[in-house]
PDB file of N, CA, C and O in Angstrom, chain B, residues numbered from 101:
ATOM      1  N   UNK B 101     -44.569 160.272-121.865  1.00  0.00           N
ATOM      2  CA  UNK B 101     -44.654 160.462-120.442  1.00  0.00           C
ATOM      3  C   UNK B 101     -43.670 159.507-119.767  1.00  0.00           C
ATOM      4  O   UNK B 101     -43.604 158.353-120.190  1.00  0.00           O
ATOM      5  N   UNK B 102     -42.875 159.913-118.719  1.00  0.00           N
ATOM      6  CA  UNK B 102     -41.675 159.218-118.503  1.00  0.00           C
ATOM      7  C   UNK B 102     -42.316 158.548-116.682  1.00  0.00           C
ATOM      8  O   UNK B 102     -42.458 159.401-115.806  1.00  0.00           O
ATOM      9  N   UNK B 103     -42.538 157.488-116.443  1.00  0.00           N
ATOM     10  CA  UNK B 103     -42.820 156.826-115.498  1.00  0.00           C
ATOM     11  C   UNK B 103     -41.643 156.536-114.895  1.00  0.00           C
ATOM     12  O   UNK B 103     -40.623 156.836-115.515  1.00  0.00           O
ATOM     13  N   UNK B 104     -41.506 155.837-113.447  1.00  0.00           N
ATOM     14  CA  UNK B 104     -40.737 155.547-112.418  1.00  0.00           C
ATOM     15  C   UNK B 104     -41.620 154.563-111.748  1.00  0.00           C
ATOM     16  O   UNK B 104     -42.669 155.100-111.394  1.00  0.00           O
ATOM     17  N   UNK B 105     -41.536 153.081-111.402  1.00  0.00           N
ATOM     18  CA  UNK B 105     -42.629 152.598-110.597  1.00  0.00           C
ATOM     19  C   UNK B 105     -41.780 151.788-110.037  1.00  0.00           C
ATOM     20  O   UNK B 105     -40.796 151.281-110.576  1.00  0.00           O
ATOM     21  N   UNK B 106     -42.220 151.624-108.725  1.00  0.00           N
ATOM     22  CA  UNK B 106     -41.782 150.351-107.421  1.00  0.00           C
ATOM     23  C   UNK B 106     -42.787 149.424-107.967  1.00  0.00           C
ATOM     24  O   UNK B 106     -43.897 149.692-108.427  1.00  0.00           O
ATOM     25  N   UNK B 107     -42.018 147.928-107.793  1.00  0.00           N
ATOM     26  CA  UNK B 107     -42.783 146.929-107.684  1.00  0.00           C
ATOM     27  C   UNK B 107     -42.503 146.594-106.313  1.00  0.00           C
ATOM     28  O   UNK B 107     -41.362 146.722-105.867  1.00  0.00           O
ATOM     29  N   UNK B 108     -43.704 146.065-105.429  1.00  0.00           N
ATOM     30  CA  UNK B 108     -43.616 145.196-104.211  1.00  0.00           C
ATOM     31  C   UNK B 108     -43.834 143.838-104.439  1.00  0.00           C
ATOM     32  O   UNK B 108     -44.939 143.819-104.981  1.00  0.00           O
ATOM     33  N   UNK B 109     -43.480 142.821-104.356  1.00  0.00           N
ATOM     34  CA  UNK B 109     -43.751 141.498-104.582  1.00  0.00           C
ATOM     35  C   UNK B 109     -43.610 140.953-103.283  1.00  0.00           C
ATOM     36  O   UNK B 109     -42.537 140.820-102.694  1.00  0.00           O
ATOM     37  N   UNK B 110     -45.050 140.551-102.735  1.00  0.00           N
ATOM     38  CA  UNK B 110     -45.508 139.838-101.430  1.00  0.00           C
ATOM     39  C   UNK B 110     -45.793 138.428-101.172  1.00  0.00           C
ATOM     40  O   UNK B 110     -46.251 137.973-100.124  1.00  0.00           O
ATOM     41  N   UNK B 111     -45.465 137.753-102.274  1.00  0.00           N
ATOM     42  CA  UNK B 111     -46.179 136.342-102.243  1.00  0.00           C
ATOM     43  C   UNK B 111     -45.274 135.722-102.920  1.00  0.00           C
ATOM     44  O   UNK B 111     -45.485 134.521-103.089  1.00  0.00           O
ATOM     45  N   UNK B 112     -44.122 136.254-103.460  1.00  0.00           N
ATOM     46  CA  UNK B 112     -43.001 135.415-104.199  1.00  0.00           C
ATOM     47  C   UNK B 112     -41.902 136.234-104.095  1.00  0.00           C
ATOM     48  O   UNK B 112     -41.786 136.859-103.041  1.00  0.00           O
ATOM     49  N   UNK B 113     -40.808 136.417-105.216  1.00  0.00           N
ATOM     50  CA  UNK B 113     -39.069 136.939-105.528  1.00  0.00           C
ATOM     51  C   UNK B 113     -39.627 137.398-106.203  1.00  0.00           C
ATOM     52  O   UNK B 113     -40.808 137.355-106.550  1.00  0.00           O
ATOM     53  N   UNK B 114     -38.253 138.237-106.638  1.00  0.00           N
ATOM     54  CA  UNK B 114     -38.021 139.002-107.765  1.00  0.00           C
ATOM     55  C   UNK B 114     -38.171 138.350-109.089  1.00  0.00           C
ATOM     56  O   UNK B 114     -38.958 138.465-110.028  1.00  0.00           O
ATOM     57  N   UNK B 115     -36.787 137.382-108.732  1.00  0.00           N
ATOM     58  CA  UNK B 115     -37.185 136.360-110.219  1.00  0.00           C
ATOM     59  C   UNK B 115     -37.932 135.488-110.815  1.00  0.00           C
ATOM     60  O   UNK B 115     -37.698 135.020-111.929  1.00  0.00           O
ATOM     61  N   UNK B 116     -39.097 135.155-109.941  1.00  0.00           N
ATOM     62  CA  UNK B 116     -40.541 135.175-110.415  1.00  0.00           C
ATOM     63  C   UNK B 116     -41.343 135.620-111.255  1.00  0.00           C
ATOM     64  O   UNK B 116     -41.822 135.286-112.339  1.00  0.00           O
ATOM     65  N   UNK B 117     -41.417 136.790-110.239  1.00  0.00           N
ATOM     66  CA  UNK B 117     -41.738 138.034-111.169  1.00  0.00           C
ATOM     67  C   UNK B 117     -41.211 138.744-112.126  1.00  0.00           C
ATOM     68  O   UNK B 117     -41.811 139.659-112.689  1.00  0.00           O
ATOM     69  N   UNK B 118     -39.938 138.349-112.412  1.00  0.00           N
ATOM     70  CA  UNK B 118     -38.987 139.063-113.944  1.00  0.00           C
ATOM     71  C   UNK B 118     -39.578 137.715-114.648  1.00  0.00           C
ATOM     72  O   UNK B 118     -39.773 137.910-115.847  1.00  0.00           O
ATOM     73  N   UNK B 119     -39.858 136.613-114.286  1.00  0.00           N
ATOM     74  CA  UNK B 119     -40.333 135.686-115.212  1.00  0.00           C
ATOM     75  C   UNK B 119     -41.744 135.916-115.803  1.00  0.00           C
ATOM     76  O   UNK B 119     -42.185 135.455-116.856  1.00  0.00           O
ATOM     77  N   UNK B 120     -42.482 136.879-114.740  1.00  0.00           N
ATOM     78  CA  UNK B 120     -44.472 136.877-115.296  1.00  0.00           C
ATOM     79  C   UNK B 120     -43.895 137.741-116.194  1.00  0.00           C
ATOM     80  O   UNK B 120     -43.868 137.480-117.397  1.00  0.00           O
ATOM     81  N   UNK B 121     -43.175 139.300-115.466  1.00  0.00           N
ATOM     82  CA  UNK B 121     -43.353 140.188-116.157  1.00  0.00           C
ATOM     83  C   UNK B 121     -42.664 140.305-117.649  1.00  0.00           C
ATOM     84  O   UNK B 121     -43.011 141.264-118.339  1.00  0.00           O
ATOM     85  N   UNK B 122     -42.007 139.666-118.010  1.00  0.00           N
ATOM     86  CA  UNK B 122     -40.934 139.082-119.285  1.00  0.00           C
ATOM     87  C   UNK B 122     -42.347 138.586-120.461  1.00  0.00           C
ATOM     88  O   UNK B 122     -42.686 139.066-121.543  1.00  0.00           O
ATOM     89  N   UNK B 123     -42.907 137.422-119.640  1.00  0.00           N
ATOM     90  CA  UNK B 123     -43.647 136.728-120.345  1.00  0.00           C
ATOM     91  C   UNK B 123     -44.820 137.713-120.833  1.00  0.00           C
ATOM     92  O   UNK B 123     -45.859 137.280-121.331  1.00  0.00           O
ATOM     93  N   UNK B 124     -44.628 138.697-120.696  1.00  0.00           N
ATOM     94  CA  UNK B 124     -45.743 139.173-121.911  1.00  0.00           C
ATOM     95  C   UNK B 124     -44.951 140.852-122.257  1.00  0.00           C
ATOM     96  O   UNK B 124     -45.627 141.780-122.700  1.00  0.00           O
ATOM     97  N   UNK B 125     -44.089 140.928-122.085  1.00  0.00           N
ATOM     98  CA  UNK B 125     -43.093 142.089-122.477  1.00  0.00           C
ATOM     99  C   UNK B 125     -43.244 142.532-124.322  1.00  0.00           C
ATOM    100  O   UNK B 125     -43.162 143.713-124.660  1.00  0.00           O
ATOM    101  N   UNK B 126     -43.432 141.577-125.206  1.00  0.00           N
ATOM    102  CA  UNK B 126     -43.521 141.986-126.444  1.00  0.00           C
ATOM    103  C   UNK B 126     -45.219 142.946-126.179  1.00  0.00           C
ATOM    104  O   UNK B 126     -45.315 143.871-126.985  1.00  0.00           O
ATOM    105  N   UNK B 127     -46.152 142.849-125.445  1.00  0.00           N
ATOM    106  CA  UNK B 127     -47.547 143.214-125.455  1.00  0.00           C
ATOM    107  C   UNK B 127     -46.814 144.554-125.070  1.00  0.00           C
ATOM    108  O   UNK B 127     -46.513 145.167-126.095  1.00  0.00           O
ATOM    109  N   UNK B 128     -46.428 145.209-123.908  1.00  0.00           N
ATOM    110  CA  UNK B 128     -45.946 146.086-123.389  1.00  0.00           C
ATOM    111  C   UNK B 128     -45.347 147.174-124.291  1.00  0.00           C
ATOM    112  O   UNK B 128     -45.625 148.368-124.404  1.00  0.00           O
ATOM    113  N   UNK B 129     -44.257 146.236-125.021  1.00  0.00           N
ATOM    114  CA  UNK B 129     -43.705 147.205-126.187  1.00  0.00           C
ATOM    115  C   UNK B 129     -44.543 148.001-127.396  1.00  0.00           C
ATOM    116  O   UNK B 129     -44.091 148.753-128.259  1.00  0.00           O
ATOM    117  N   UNK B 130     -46.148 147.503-127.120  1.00  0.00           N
ATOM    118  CA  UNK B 130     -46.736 148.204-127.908  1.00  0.00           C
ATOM    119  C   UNK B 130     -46.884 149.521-127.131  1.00  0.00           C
ATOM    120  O   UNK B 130     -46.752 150.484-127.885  1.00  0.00           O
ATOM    121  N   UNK B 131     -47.057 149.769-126.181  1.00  0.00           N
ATOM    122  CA  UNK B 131     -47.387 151.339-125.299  1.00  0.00           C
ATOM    123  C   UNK B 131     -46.712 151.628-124.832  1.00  0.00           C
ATOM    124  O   UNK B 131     -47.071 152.642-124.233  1.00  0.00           O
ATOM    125  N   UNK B 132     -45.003 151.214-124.482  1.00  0.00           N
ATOM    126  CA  UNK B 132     -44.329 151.813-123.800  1.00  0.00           C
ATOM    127  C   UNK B 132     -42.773 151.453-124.892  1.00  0.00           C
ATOM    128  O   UNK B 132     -42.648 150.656-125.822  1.00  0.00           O
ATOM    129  N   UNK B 133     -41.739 152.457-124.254  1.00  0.00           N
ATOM    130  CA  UNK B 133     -40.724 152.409-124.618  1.00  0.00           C
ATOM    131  C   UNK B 133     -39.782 152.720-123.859  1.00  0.00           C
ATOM    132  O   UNK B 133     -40.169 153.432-122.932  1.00  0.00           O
ATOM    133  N   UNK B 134     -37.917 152.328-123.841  1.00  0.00           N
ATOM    134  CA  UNK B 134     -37.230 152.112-123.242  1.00  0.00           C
ATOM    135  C   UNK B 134     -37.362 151.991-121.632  1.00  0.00           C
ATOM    136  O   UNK B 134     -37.110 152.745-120.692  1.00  0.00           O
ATOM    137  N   UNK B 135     -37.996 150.377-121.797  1.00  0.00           N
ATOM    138  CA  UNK B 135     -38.002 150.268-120.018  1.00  0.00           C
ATOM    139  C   UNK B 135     -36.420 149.755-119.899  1.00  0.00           C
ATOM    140  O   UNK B 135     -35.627 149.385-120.765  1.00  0.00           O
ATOM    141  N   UNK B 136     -36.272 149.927-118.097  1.00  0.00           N
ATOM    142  CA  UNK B 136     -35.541 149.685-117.727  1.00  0.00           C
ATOM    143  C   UNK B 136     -35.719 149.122-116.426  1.00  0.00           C
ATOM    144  O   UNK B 136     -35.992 149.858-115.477  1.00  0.00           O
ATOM    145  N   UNK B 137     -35.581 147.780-116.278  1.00  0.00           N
ATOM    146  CA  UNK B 137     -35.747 147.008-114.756  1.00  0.00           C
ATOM    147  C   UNK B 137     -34.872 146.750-113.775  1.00  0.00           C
ATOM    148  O   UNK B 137     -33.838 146.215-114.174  1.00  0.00           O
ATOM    149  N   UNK B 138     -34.944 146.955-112.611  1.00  0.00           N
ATOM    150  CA  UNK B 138     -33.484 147.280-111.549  1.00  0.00           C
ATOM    151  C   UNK B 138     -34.144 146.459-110.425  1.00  0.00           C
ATOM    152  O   UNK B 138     -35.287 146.582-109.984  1.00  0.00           O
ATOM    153  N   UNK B 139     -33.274 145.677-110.092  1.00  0.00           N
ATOM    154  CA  UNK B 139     -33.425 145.042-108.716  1.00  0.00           C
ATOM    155  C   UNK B 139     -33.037 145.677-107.867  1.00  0.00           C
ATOM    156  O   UNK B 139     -31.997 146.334-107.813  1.00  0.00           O
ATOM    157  N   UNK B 140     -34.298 145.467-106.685  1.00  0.00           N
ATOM    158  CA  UNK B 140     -33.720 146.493-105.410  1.00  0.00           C
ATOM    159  C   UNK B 140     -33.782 145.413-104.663  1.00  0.00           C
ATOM    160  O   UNK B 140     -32.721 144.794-104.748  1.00  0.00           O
ATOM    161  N   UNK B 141     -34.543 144.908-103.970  1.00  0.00           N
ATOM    162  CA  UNK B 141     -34.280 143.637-103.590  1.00  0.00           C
ATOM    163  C   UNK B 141     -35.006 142.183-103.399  1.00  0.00           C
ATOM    164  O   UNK B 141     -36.160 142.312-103.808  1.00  0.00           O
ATOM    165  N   UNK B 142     -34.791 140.932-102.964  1.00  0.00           N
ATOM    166  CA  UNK B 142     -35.614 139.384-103.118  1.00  0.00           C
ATOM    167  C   UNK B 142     -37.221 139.944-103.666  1.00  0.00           C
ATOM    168  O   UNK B 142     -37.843 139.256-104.475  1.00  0.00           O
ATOM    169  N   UNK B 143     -37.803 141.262-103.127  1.00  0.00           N
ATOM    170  CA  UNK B 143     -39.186 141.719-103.024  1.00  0.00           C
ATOM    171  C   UNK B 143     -39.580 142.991-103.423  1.00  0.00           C
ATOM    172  O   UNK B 143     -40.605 143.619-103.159  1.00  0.00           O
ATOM    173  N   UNK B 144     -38.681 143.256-104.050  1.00  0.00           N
ATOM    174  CA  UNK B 144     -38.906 144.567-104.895  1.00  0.00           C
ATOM    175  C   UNK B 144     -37.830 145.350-106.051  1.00  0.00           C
ATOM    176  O   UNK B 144     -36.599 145.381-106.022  1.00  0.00           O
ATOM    177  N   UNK B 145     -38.715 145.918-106.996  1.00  0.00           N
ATOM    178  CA  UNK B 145     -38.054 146.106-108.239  1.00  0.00           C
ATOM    179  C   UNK B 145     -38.473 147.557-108.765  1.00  0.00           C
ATOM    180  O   UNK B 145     -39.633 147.958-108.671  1.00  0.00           O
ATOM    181  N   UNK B 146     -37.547 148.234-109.268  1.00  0.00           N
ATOM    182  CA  UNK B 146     -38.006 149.427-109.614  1.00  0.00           C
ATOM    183  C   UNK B 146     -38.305 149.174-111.535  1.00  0.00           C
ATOM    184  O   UNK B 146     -37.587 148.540-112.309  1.00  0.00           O
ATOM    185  N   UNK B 147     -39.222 149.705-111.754  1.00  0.00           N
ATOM    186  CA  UNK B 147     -39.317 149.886-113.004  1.00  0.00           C
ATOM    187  C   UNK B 147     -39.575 150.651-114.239  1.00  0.00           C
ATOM    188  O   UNK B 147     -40.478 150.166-114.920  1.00  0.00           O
ATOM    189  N   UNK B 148     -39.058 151.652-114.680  1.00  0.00           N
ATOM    190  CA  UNK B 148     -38.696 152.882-115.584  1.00  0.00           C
ATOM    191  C   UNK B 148     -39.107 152.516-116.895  1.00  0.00           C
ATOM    192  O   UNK B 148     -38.840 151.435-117.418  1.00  0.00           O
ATOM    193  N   UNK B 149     -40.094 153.899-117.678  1.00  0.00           N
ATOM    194  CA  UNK B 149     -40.339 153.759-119.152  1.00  0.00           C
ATOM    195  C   UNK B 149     -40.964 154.837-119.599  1.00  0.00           C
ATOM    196  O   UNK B 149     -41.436 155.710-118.871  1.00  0.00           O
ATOM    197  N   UNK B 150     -40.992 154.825-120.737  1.00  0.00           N
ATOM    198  CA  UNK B 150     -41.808 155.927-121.365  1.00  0.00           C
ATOM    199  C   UNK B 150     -43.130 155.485-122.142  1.00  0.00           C
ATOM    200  O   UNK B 150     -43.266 154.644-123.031  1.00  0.00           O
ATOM    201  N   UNK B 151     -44.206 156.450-121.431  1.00  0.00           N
ATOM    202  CA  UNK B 151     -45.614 155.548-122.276  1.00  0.00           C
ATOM    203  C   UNK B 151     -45.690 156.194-123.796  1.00  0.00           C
ATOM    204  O   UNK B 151     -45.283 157.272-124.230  1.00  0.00           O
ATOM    205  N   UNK B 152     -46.218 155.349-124.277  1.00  0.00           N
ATOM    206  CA  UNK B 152     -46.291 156.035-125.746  1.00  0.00           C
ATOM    207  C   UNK B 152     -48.006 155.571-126.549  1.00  0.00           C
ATOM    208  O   UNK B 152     -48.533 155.882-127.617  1.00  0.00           O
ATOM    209  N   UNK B 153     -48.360 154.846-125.573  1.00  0.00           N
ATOM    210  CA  UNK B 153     -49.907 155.080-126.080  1.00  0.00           C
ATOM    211  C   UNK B 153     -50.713 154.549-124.452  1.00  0.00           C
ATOM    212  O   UNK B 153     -50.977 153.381-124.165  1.00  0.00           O
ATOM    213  N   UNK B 154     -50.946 155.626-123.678  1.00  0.00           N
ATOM    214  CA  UNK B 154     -51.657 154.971-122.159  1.00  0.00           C
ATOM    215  C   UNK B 154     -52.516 154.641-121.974  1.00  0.00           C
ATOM    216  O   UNK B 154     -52.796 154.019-120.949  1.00  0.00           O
ATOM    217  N   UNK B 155     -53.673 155.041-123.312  1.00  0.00           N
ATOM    218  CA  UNK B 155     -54.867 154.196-122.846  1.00  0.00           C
ATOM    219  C   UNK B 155     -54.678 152.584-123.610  1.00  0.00           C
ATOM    220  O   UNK B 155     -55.466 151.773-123.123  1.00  0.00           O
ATOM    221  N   UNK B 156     -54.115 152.225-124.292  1.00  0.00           N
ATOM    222  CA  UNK B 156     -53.228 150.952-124.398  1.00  0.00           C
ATOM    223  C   UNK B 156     -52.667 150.036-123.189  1.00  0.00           C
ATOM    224  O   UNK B 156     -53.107 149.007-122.676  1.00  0.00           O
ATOM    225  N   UNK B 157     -51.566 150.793-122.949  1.00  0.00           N
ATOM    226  CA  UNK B 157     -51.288 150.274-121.710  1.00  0.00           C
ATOM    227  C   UNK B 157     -51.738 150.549-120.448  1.00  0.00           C
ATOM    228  O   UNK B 157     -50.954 150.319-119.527  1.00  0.00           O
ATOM    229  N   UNK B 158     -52.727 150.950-120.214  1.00  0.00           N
ATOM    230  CA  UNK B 158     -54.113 151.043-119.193  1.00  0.00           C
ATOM    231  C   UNK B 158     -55.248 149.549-119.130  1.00  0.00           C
ATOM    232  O   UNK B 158     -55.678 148.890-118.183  1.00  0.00           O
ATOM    233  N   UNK B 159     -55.428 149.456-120.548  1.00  0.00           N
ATOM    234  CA  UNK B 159     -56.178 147.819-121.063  1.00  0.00           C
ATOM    235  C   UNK B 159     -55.285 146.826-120.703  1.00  0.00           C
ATOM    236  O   UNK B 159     -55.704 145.984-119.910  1.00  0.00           O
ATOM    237  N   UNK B 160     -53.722 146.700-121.257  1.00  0.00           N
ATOM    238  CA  UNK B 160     -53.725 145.848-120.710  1.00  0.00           C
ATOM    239  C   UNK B 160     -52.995 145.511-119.743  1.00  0.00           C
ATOM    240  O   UNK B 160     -52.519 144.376-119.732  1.00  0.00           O
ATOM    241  N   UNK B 161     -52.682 146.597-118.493  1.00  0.00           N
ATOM    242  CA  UNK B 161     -52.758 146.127-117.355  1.00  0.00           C
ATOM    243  C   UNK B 161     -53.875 146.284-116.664  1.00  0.00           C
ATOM    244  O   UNK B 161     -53.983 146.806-115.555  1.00  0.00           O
ATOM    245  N   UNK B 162     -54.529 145.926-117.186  1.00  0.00           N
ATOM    246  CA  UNK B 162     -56.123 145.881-116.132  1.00  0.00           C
ATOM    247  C   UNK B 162     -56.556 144.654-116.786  1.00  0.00           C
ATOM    248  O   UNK B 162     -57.534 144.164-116.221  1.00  0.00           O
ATOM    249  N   UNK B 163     -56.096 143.933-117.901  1.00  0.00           N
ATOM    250  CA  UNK B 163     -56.092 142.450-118.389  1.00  0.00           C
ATOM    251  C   UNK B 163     -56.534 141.317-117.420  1.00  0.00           C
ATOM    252  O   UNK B 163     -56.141 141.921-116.423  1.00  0.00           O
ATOM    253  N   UNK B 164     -56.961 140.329-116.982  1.00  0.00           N
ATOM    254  CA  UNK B 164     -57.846 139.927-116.683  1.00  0.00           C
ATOM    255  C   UNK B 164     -56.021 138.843-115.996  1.00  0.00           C
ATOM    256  O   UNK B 164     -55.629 138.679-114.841  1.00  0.00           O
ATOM    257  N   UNK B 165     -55.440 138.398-117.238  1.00  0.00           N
ATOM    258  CA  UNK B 165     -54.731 137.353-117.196  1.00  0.00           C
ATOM    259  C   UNK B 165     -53.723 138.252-116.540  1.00  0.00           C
ATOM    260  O   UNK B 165     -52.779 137.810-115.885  1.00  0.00           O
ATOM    261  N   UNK B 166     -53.888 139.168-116.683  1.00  0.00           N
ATOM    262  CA  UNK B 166     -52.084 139.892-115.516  1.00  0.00           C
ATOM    263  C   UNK B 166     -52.791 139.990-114.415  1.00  0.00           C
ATOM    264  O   UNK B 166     -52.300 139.409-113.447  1.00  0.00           O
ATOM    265  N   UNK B 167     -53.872 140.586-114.233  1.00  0.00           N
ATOM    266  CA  UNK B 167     -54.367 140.707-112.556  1.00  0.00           C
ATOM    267  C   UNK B 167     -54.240 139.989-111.923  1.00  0.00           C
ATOM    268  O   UNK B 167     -53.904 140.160-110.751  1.00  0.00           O
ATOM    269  N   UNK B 168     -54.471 138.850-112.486  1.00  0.00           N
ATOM    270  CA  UNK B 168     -54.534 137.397-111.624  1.00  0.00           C
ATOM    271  C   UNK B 168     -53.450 136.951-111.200  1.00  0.00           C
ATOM    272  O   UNK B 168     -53.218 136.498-110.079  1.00  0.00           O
ATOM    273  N   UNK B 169     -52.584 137.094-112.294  1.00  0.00           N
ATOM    274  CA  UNK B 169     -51.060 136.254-111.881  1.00  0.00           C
ATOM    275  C   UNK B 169     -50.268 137.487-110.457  1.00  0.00           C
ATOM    276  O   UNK B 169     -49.526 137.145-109.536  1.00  0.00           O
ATOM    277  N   UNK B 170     -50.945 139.330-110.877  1.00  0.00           N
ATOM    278  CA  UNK B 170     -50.071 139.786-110.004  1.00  0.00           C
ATOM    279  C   UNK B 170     -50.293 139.510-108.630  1.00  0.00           C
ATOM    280  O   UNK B 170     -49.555 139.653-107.655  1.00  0.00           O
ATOM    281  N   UNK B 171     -52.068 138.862-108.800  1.00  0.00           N
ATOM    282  CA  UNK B 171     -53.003 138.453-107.591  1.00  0.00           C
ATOM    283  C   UNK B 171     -51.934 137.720-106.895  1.00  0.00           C
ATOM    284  O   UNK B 171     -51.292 138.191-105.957  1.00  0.00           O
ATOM    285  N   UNK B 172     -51.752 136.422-107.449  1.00  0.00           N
ATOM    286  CA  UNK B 172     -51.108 135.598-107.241  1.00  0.00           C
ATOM    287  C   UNK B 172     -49.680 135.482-106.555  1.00  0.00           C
ATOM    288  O   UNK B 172     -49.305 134.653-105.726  1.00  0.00           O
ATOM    289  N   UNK B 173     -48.989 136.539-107.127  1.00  0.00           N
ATOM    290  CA  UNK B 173     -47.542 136.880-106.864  1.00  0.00           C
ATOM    291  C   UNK B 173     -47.681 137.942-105.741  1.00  0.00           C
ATOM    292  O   UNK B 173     -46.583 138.171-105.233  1.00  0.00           O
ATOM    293  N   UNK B 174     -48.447 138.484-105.331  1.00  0.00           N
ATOM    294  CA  UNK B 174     -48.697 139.556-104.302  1.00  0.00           C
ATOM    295  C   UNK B 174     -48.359 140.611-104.683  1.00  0.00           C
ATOM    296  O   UNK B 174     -47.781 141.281-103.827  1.00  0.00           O
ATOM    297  N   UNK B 175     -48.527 141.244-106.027  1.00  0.00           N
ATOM    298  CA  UNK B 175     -47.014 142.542-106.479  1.00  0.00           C
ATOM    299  C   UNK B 175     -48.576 143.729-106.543  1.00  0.00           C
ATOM    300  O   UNK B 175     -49.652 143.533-107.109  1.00  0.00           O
ATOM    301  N   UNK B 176     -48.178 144.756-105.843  1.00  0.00           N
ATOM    302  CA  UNK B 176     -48.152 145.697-105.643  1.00  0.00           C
ATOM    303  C   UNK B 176     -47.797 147.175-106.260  1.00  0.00           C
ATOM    304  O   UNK B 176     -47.824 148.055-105.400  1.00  0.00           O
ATOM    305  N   UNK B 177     -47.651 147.373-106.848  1.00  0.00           N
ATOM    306  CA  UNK B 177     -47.290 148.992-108.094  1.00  0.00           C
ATOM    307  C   UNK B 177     -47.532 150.086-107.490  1.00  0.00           C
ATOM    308  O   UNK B 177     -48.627 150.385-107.013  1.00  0.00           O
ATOM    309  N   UNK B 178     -46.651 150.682-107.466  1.00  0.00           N
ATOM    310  CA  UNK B 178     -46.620 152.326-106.911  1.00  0.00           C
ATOM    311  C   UNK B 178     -45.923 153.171-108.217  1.00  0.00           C
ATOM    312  O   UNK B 178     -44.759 152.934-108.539  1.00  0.00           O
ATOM    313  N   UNK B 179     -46.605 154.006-108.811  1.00  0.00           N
ATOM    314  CA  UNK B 179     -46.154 155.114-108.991  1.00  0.00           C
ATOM    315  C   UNK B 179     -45.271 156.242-108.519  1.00  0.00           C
ATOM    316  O   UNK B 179     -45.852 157.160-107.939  1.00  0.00           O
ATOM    317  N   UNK B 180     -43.647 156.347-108.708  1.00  0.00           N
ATOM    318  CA  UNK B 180     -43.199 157.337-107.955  1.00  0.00           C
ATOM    319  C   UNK B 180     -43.247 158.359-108.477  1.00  0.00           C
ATOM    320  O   UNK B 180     -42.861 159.370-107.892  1.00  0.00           O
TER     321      UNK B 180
END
């Protein structure tokens, strides 16, 4: 399944957030494949992939330790 998602980031940058979202990128690579991350701008990022197991990557973005940090960072996810 080929995704397209906006990130909004309200409470920090971009490169913040390429720093949370990096820091657990090997977990990711278990359910998804060829992402691709694009800066749009200081507060938002588009982000492209293909899922390859979703109720995988359903667990763990609903992870306890990402919620918090996205809590934290103000980021926002839209599905386009």
């Amino acid at each position: 399944m080929e995704i397209v998602a906006k990130v909004s980031i309200k409470k920090s940058n971009f490169d913040e957030w390429l720093d949370f979202f990096n820091a657990y990128k090997d977990r990711r690579d278990e359910f998804i494949e060829n992402e691709i991350v694009e800066k749009i701008s200081e507060n938002e990022a588009k982000v492209s992939f293909t899922i390859i197991n979703l109720d995988g990557l359903t667990q763990l973005s609903s992870s306890e330790d990402i919620t918090a940090r996205e809590k934290e960072l103000g980021i926002i996810t839209e599905i386009l």
